[in-house]
C-alpha positions, 0 to 999 in steps of 0.5 A, spaced: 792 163 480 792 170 478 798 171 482 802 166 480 800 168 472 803 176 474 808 173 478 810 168 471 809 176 467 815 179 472 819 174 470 818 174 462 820 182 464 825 184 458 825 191 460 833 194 462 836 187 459 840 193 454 843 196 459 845 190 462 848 187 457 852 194 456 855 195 462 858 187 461 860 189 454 863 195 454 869 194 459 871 189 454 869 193 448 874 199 451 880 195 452 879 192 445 879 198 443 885 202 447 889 196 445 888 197 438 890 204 439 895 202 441 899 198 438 897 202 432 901 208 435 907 202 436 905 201 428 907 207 425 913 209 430 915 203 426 914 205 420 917 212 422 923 209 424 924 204 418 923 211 413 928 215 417 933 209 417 933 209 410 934 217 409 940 216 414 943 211 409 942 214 403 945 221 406 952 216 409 952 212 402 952 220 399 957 223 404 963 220 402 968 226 401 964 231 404 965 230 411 970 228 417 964 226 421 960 221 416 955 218 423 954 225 424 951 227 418 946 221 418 945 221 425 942 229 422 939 226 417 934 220 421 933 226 427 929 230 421 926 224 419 924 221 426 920 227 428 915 225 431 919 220 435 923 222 441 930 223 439 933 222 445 931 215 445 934 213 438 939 209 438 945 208 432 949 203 430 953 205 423 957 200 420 962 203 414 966 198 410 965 193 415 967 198 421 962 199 426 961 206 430 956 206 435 952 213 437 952 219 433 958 220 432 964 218 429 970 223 428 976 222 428 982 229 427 983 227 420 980 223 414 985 219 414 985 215 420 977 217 421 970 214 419 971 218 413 978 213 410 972 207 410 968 211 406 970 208 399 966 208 393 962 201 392 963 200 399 956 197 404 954 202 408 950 200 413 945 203 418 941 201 425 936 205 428 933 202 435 928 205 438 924 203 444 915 202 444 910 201 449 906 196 449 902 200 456 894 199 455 891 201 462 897 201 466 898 193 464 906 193 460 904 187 455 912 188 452 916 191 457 922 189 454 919 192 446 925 194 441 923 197 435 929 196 429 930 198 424 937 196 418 938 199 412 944 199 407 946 202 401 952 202 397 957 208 397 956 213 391 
């Protein structure tokens, strides 16, 4: 009877149970934590990018007369902006009066047949900048085909 009764004790034993539950929860709890992490860094890229698109459309809608190469004055303008974002990777559509350039510049040998002709006074503006985000938590891509973007349009001065 005695070893029945200590054998009835060694299964109510709770001792160690805290560290079980631990060594279960705590995987999860990190990958919890590391997504949030992030997705956070995604967050504020996105933030990042959607500032730095509304710099470079405030200094296109401002450089009319100025410059030949209006893209690329604002291409500098979101560069200084975006410092914490890898340059290379951002890319630009422009949009001036409703001609659209692609990349960082868009000169021409004159201001009459440039970019800069399409800079009338009271004319949209319009600038997108794309930037790509990873979405990697522990080597698992849950966005691989992520693009942040961001638009910003202003009228020019």
């Amino acid at each position: 009877m005695n070893a029945i009764l200590k054998s009835i004790r060694k299964l109510r034993d709770e001792s160690g149970q805290a560290a079980v539950e631990l060594a279960v929860s705590l995987p999860l709890l990190l990958l919890v934590v590391t997504g949030i992490t992030t997705f956070g860094i995604a967050l504020n890229n996105y933030q990042t990018l959607l500032n730095a698109t509304s710099v470079g459309a405030q200094q296109l809608a401002i450089s009319r007369g100025q410059t030949t190469d209006p893209c690329s004055t604002t291409s500098t303008a979101v560069y200084n902006a975006a410092q914490n974002l890898t340059h290379a990777n951002l890319g630009f559509k422009i949009t001036i009066n409703g001609v659209s350039y692609t990349g960082t510049s868009c000169s021409a040998a004159t201001t009459i047949t440039g970019s800069a002709a399409n800079m009338v006074q009271g004319a949209t503006a319009q600038v997108t900048v794309t930037y790509p985000c990873s979405l990697v938590v522990y080597k698992a891509n849950y966005a691989p085909t992520c693009s942040l973007t961001a638009q910003s349009s202003e009228l020019i001065q």
